[in-house]
TORSEPA-487575 format. One record per residue: residue number from 1; residue in one letter; x, y, z of N, C-alpha, C in turn. Coordinates in Angstrom, 2 decimals. Atoms other than C-alpha are relative to their C-alpha. Last residue first. Example, Ala and Ser with C-alpha at 12.3 -4.5 7.8 and 13.67 -1.06 7.14 Angstrom:
{num=2 residuo=s n.c1=-0.82 n.c2=-1.19 n.c3=-0.06 ca.c1=13.67 ca.c2=-1.06 ca.c3=7.14 c.c1=-0.77 c.c2=1.09 c.c3=0.73} $
{num=1 residuo=a n.c1=0.89 n.c2=-1.19 n.c3=0.00 ca.c1=12.30 ca.c2=-4.50 ca.c3=7.80 c.c1=0.90 c.c2=1.20 c.c3=0.00} $
//
This chain:
{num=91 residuo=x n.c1=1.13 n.c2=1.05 n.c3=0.59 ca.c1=2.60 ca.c2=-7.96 ca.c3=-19.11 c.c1=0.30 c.c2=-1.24 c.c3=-0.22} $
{num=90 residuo=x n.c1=-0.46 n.c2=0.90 n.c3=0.12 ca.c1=4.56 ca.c2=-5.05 ca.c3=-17.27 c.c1=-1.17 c.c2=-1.44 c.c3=0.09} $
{num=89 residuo=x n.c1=0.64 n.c2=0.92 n.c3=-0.33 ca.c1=3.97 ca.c2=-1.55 ca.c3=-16.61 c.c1=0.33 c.c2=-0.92 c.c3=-0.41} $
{num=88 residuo=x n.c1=0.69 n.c2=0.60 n.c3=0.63 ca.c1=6.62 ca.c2=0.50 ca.c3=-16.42 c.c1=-0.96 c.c2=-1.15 c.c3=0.00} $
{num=87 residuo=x n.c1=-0.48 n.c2=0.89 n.c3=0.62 ca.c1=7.39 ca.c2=2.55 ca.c3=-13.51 c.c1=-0.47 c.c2=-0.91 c.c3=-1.18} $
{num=86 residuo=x n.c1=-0.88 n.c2=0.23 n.c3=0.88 ca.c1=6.88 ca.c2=5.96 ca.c3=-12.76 c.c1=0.89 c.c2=-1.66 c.c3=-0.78} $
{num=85 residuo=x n.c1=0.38 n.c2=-0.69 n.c3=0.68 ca.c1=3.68 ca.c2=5.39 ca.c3=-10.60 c.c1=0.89 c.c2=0.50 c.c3=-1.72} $
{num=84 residuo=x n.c1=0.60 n.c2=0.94 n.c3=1.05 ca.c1=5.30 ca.c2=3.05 ca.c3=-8.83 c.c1=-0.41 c.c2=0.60 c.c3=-0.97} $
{num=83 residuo=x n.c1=-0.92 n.c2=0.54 n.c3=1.00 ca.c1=7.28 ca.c2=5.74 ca.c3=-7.37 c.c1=-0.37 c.c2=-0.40 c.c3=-1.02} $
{num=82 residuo=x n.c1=-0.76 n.c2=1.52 n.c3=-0.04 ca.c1=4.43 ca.c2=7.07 ca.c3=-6.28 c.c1=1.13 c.c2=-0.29 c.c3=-0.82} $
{num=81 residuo=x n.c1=-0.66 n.c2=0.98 n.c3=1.02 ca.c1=2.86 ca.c2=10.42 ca.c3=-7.26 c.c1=0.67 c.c2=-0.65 c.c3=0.63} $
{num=80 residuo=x n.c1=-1.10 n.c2=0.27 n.c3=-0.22 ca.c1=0.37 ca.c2=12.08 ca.c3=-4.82 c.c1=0.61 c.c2=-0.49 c.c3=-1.46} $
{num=79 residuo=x n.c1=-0.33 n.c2=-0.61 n.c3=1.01 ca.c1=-3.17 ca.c2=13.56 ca.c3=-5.99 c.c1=1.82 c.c2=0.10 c.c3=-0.14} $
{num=78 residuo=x n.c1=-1.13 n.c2=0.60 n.c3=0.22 ca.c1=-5.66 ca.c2=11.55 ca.c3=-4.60 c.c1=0.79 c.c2=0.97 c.c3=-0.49} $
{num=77 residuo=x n.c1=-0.09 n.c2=0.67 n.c3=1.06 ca.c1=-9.20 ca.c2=13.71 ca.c3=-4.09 c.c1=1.91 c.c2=-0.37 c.c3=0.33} $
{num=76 residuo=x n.c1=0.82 n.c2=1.22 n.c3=-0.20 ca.c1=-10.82 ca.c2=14.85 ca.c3=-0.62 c.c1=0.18 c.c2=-1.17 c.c3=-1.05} $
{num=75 residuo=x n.c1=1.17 n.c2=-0.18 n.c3=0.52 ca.c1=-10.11 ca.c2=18.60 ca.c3=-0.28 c.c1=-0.81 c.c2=-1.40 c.c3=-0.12} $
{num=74 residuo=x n.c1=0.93 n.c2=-0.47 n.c3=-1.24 ca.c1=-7.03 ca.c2=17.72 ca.c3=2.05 c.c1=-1.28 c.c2=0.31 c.c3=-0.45} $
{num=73 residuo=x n.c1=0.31 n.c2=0.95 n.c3=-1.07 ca.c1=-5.45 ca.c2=15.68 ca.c3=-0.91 c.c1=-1.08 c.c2=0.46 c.c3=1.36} $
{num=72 residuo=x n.c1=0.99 n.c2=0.83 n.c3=0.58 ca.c1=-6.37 ca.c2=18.59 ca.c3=-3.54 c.c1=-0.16 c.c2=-1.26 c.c3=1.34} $
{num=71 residuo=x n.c1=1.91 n.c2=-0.52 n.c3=0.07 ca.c1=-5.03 ca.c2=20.90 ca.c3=-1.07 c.c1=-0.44 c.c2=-0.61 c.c3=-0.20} $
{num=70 residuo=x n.c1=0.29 n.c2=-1.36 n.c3=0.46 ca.c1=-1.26 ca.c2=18.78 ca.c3=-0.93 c.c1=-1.54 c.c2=0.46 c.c3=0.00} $
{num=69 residuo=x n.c1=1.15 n.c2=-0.69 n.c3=0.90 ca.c1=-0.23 ca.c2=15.81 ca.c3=0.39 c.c1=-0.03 c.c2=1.10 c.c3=-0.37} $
{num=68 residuo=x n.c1=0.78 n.c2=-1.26 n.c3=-0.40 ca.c1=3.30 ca.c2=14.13 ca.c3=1.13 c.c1=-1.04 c.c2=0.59 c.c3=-0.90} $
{num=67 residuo=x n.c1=-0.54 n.c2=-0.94 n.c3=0.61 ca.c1=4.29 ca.c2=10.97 ca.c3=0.04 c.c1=-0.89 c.c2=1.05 c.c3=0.48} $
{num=66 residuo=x n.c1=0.60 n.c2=-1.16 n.c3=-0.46 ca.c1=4.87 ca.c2=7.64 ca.c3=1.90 c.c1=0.34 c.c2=1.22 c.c3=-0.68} $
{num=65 residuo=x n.c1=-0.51 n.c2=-1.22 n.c3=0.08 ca.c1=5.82 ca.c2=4.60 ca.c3=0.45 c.c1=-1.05 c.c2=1.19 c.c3=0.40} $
{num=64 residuo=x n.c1=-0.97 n.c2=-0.05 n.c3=1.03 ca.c1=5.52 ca.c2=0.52 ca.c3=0.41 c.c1=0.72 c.c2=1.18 c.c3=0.00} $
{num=63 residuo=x n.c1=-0.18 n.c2=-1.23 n.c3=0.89 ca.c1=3.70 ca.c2=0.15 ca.c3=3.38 c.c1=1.02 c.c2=0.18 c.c3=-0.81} $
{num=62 residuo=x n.c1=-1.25 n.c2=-0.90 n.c3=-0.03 ca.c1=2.50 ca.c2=-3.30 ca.c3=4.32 c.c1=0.32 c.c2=1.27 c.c3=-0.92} $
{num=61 residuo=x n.c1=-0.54 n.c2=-1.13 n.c3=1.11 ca.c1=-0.53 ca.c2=-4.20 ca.c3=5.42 c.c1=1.02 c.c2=0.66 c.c3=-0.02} $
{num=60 residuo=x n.c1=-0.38 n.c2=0.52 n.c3=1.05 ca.c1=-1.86 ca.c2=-7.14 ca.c3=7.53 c.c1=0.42 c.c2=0.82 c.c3=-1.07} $
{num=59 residuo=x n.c1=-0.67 n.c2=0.57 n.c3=-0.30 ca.c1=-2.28 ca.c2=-4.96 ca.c3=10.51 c.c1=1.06 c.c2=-0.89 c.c3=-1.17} $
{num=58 residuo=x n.c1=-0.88 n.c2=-0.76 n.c3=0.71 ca.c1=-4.56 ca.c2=-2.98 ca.c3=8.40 c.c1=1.38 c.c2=-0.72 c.c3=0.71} $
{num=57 residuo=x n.c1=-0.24 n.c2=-1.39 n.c3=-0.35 ca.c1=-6.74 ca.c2=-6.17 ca.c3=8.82 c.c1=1.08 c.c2=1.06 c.c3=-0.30} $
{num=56 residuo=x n.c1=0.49 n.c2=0.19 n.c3=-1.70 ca.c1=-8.16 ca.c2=-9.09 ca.c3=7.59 c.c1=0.06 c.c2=1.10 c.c3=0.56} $
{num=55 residuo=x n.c1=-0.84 n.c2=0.29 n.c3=-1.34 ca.c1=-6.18 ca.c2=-8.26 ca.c3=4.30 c.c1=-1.43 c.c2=-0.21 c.c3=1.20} $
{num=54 residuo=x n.c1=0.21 n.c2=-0.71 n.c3=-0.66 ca.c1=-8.57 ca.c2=-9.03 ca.c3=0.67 c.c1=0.85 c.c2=0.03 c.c3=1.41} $
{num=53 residuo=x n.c1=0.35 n.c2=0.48 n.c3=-0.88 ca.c1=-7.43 ca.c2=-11.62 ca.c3=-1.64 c.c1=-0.28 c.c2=0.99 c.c3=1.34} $
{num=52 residuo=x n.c1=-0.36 n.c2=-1.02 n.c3=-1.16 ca.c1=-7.29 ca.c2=-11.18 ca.c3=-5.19 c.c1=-0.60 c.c2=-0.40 c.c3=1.23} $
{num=51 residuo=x n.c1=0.06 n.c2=0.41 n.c3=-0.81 ca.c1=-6.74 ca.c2=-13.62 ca.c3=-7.79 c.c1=0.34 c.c2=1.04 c.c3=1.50} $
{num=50 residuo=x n.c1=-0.76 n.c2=-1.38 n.c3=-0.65 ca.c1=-7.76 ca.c2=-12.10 ca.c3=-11.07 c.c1=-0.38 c.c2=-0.84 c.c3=1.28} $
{num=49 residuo=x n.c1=-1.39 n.c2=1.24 n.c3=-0.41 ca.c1=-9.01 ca.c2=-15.22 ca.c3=-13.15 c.c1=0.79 c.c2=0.99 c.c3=0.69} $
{num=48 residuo=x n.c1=-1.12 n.c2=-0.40 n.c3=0.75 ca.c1=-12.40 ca.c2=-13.23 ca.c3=-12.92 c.c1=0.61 c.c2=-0.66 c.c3=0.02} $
{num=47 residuo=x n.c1=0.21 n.c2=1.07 n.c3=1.08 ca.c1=-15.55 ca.c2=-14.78 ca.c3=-11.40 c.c1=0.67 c.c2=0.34 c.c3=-1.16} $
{num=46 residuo=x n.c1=0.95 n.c2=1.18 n.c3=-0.34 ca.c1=-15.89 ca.c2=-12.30 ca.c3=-8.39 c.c1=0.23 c.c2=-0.53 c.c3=-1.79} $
{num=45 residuo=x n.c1=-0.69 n.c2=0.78 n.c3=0.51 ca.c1=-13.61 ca.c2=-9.27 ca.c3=-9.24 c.c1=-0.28 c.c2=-1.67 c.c3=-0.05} $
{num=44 residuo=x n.c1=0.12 n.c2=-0.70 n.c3=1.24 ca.c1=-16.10 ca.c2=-6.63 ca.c3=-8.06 c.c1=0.87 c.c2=-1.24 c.c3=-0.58} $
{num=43 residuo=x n.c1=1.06 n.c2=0.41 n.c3=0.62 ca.c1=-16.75 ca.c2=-9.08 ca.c3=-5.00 c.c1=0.19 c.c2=0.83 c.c3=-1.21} $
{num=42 residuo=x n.c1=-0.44 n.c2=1.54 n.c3=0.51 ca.c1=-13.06 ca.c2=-8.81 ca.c3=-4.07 c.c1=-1.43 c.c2=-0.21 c.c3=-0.42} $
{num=41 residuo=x n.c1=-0.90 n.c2=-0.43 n.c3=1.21 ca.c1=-13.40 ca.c2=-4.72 ca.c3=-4.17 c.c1=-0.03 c.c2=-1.69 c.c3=-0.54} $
{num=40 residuo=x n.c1=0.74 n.c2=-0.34 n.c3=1.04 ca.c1=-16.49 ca.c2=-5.22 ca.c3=-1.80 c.c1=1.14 c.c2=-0.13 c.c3=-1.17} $
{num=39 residuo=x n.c1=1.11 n.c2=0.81 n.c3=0.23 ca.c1=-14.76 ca.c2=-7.41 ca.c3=0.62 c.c1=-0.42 c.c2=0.47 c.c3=-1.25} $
{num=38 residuo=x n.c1=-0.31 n.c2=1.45 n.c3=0.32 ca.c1=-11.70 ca.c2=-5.29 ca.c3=1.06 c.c1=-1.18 c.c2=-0.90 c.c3=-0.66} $
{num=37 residuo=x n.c1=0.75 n.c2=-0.56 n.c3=1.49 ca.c1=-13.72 ca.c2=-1.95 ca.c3=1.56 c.c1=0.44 c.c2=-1.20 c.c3=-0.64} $
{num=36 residuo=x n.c1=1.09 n.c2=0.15 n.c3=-0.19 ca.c1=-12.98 ca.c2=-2.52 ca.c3=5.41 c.c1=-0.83 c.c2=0.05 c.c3=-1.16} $
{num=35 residuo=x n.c1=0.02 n.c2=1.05 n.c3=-0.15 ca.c1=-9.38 ca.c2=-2.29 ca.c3=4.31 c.c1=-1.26 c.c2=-0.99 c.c3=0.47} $
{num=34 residuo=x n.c1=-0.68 n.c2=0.92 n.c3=1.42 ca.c1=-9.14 ca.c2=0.62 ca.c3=2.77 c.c1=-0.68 c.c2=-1.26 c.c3=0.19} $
{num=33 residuo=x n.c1=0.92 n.c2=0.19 n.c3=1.05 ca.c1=-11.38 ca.c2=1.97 ca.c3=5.56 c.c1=0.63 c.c2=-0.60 c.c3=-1.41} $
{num=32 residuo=x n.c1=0.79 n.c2=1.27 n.c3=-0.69 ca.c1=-8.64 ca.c2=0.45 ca.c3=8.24 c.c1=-1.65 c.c2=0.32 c.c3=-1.20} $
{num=31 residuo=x n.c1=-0.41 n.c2=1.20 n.c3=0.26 ca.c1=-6.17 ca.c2=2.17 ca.c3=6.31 c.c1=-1.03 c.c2=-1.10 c.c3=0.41} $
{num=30 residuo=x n.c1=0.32 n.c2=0.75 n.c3=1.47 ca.c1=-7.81 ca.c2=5.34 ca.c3=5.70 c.c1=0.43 c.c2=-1.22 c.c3=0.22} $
{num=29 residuo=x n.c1=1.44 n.c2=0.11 n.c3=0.84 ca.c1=-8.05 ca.c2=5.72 ca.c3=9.31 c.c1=-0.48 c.c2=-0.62 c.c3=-1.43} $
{num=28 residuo=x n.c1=1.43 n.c2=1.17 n.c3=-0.73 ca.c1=-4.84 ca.c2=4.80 ca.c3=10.47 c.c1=-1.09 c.c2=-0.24 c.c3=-0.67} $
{num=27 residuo=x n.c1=-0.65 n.c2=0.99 n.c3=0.27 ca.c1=-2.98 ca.c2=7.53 ca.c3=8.24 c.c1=-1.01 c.c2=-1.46 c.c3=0.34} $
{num=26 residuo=x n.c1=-1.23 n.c2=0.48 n.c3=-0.65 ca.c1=-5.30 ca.c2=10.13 ca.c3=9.18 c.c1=0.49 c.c2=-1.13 c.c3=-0.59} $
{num=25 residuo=x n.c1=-0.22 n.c2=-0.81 n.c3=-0.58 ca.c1=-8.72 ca.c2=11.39 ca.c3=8.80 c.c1=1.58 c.c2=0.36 c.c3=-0.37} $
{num=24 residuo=x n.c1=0.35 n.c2=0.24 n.c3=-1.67 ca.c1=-9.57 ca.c2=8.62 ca.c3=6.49 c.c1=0.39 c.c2=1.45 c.c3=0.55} $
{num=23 residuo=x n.c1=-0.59 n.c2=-1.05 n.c3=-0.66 ca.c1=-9.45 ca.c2=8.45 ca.c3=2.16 c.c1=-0.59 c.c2=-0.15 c.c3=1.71} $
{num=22 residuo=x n.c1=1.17 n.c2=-0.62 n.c3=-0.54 ca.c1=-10.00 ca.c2=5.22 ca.c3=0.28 c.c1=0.54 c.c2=0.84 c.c3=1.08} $
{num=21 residuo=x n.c1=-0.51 n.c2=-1.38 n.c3=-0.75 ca.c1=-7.86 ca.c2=3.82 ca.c3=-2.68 c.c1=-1.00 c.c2=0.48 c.c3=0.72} $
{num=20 residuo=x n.c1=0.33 n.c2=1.13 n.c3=-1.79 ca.c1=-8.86 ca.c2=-0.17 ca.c3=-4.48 c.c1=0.72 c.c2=1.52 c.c3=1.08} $
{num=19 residuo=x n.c1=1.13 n.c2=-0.39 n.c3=-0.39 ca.c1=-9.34 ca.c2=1.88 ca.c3=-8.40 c.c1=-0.15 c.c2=-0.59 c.c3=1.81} $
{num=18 residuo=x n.c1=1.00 n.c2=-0.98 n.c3=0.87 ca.c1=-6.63 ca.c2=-0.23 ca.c3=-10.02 c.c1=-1.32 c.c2=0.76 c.c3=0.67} $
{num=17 residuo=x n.c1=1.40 n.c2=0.13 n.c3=0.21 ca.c1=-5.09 ca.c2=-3.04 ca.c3=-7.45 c.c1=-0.78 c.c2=0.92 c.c3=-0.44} $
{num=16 residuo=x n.c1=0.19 n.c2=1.45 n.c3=0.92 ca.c1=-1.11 ca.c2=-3.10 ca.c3=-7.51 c.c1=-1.89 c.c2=-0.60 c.c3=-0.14} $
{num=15 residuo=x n.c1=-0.77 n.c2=-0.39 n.c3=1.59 ca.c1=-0.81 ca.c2=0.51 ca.c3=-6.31 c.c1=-0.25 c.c2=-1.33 c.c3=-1.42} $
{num=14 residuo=x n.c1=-0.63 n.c2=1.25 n.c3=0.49 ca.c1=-3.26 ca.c2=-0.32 ca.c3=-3.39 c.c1=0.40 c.c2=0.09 c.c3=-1.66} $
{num=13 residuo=x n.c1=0.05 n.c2=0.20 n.c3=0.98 ca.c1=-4.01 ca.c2=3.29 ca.c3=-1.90 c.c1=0.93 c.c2=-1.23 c.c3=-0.48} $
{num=12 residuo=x n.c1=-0.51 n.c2=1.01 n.c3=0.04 ca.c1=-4.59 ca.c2=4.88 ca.c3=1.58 c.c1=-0.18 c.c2=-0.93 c.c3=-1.67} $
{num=11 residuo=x n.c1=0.24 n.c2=0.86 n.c3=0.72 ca.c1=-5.23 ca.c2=8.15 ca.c3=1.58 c.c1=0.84 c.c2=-1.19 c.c3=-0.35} $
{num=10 residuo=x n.c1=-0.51 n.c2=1.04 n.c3=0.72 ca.c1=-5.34 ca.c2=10.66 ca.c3=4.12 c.c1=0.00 c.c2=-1.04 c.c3=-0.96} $
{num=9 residuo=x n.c1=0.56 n.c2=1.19 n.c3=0.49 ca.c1=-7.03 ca.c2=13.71 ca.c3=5.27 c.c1=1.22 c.c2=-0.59 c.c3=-0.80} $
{num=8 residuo=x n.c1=1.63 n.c2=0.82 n.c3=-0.37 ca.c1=-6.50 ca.c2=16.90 ca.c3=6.61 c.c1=-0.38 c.c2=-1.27 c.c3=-0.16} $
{num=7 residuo=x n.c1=0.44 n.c2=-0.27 n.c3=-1.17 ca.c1=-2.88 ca.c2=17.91 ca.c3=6.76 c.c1=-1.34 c.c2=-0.31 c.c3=0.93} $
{num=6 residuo=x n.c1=0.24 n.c2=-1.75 n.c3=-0.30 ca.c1=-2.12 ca.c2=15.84 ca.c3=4.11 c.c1=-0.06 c.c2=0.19 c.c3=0.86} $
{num=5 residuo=x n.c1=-0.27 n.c2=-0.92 n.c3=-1.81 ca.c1=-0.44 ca.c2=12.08 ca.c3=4.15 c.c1=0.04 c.c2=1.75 c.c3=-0.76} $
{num=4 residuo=x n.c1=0.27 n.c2=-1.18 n.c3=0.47 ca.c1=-0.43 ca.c2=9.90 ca.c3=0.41 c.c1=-0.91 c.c2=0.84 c.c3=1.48} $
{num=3 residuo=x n.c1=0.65 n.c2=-1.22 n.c3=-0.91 ca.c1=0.01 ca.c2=6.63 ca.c3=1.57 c.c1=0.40 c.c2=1.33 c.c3=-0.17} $
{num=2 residuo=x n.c1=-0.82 n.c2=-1.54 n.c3=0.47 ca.c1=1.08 ca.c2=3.67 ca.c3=-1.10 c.c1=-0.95 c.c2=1.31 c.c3=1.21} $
{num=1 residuo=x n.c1=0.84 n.c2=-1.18 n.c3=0.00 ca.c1=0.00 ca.c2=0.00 ca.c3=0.00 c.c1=0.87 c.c2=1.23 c.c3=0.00} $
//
C-alpha cells in the first residue's frame, strides 16, 4: 500500500489493485477503511481469473511509500505520485 499524508485527510491506496484507494482522517483511518472496503473490491472481481485476496486487517498491510499531500489531498481527491507510478507496466 502507497500513503499519500495531508494535513487533513489521508489516503490509503493499493498501487497493484486499479481503483482499491480510500481516504480517512489520518494515516490509520484510511487504512482500516481501505481495508474494510476489502470485501467489496473482491466481489467486483468475483468470477475473474484475477486472484485477489482481501487483508483481515490494516495490521496485515504493508507500506511501500509515503508521500506528502497537498489541497487537492485535504479537499478529498488523490493527488500524490508514487514511485510506482513511474514505472513500467509489465505484461
Amino acid at each position: 500500500m502507497d500513503l499519500e499524508i495531508g494535513a487533513k485527510r489521508a489516503f490509503a491506496c493499493a498501487v497493484e489493485w486499479p481503483g482499491w484507494c480510500r481516504n480517512g482522517r489520518d494515516e490509520r483511518s484510511s487504512l482500516d477503511v481501505l481495508v474494510a472496503y476489502g470485501p467489496r473490491y473482491a466481489e467486483v472481481l468475483r468470477g475473474t481469473r484475477t486472484a485477489f485476496r482481501a487483508p483481515r486487517d490494516a495490521q496485515a498491510v504493508s507500506i511501500l511509500e509515503r508521500v506528502e499531500g497537498n489541497a487537492t489531498t485535504d479537499f478529498g481527491a488523490p493527488d500524490g505520485v508514487f514511485a510506482s507510478d513511474e514505472r513500467a507496466i509489465v505484461r
